[in-house]
N, C-alpha and C positions, 0 to 999 in steps of 0.2 A: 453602630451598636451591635455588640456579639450577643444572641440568644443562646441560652442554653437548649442544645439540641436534643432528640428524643428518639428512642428507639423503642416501636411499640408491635403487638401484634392483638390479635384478637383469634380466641379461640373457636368461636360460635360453640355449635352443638357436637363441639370434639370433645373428645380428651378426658376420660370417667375420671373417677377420683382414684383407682388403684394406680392409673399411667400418670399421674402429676409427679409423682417423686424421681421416676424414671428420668422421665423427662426434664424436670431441676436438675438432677445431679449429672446429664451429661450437657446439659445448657453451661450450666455454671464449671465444669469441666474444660471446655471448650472456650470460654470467657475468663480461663485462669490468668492468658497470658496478653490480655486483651485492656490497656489503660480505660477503665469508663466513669473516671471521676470525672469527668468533665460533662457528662450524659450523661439524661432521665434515660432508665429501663424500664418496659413494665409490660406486664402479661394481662389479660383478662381473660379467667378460666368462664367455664360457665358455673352458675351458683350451686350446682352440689360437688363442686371443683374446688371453689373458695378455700373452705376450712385445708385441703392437702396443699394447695397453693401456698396459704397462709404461712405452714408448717417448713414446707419443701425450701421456700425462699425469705425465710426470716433470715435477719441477721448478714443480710447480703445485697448487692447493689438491686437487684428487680424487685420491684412492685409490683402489688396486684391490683386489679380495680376490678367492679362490678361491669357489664356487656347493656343494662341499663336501669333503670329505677321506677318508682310512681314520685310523681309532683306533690304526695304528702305526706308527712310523717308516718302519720298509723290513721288505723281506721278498718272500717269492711271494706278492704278489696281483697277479694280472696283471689289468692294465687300472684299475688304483686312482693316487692320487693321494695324497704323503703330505704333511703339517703343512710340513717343512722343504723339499720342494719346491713349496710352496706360496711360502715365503717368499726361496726363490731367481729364482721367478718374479717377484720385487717385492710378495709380497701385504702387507696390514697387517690384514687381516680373512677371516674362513671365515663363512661361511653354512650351517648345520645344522639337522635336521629341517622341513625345508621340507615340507608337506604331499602334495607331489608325492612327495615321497623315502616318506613315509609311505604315502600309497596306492598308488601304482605297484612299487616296491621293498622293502616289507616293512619297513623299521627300524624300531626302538620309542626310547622312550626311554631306557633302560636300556643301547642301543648308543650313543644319542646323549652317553648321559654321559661313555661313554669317549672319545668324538671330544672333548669340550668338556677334557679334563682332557690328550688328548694337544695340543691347540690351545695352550691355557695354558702349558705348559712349554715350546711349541718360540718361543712371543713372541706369536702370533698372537690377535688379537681376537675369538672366538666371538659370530658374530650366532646366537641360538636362538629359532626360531620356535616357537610355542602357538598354538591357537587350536582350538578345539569344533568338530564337524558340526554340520550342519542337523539331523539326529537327536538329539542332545546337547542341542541350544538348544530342540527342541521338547518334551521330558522334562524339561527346568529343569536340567538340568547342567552347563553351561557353566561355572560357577565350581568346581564340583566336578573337572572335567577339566584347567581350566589349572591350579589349584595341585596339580594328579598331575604335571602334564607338567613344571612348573616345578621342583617338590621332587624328582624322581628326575633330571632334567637333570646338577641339581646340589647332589645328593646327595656328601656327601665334601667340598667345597669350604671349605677356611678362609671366614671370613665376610671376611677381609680381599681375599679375591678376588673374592668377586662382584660387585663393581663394575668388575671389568676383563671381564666377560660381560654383553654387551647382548645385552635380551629383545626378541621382535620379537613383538605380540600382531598375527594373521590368521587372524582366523574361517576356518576351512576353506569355510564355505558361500560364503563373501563373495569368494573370490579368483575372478576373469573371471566372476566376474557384472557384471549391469548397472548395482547399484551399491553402494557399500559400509555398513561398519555404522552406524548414525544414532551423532551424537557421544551422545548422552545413553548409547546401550550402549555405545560405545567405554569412555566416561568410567565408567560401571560396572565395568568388565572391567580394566581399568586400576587403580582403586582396588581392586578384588579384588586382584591383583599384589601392588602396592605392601605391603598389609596383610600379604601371605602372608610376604616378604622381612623385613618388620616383626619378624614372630613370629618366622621362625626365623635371623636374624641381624642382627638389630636394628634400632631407628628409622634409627640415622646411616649403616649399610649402604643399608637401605630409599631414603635420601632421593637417593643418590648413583647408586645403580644405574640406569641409560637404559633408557629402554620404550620400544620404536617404535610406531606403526600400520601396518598393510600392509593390501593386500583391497580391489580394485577402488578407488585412492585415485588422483585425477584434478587438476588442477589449479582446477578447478571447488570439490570438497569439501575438498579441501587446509587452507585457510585454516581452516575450523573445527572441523574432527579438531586441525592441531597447534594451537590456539591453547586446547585442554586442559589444565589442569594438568597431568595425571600421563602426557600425551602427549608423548617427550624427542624427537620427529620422524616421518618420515614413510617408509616402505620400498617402493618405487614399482615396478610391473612392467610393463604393458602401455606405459602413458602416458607413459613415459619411453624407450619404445624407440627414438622420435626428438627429437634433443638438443633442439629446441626446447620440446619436454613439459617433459621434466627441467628442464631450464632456470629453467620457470615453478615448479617444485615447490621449485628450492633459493632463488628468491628469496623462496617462499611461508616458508618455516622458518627463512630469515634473518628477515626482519622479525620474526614469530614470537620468534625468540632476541632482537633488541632489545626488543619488547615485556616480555618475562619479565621480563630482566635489570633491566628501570625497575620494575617492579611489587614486584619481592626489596629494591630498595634502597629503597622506600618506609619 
């Protein structure tokens, strides 16, 4: 089964709202000559980024998503962000349990699950990140950890749903390090996924649902993380913070998605 593949980046605490237009118009410059109908694009500015984002990239293959959310609609939480003003803002995707949210801010997964089920019903795309410590990998745990993170994410989920929730596998060790995880452990860690989606909501779930890669991914290593089977693209941080990085990363996952695509129809 071919997935449609992904080309994504995250902006964190970059990129003000005067440099978002800059930034679109030589993105999308550099992606003039670049087929990406076959491939999701999409940016996550941070939220006083949105509205230029919104503006910058209407009307054109990249989307914007929110960086993350609160688990409820509205209410008193001061200084939160919820699902439907995410999608007021133009979003089409949230990005949750990003490892920084995990170490810095406390969340587990068991909160993340609520954010992923209030994400779902308000329309929105949940990107959910996994991925092991350095301590984890060095004890042999690392497959033990992702299918914890992964089964309590999404825990409760119709199996008819999880394919509308793309997984983003990023070794914790591996993000802003110097360089990312060798394709042979990606492709391990990936196949762990897959199998765990497998057992508990079937092979034809399994085959549909999107994996990314994240974790110091460069336009250098690009080509041979996504040109993995069970790798559905590529979630970009540092390297993409100028368009012309990005740029190289979404033509690297297009071809990618035409490659695949000849390979399934064989």
């Amino acid at each position: 089964m071919t997935r449609r593949l992904m080309a994504g980046t995250g902006w964190k605490m970059n990129l003000r709202t005067g440099e978002v237009a800059g930034y679109a118009a030589r993105l999308l410059e550099q992606l003039h000559a670049v087929d990406t109908s076959a491939i999701d694009v999409f940016v996550l500015p941070p939220y006083t980024s949105l509205g230029a984002a919104a503006t910058a990239f209407g009307g054109t293959p990249v989307a914007i998503g929110g960086q993350n959310m609160h688990w409820e609609e509205q209410g008193a939480w001061t200084g939160e962000i919820s699902a439907p003003m995410l999608l007021d803002a133009g979003c089409r995707y949230v990005e949750l349990a990003h490892s920084e949210r995990l170490q810095h801010f406390g969340e587990t997964y068991e909160r993340v699950r609520s954010k992923v089920d209030r994400a779902l019903a308000t329309g929105l795309t949940p990107i959910v990140c996994l991925g092991e410590t350095a301590e984890d990998r060095r004890e042999g745990r690392s497959d033990a950890v992702l299918a914890s993170q992964a089964a309590t994410a999404l825990a409760g989920q119709p199996a008819q749903r999880v394919p509308d929730v793309v997984l983003a596998y990023e070794p914790r060790w591996a993000i802003g390090s110097s360089e990312a995880a060798s394709p042979d452990y990606v492709a391990a860690r990936h196949t762990t996924l897959r199998a765990l989606l497998s057992e508990r909501f079937g092979t034809e779930v399994a085959g549909r649902t999107r994996i990314l890669y994240g974790g110091s991914v460069t336009p250098d290593n690009g080509p041979a993380l996504v040109a993995l089977d069970d790798v559905d693209g590529l979630f970009v941080g540092r390297a993409a913070w100028h368009p012309d990085g990005f740029a190289r990363i979404v033509a690297e996952v297009a071809a990618a998605a035409q490659v695949k695509s000849r390979r399934s129809d064989r």
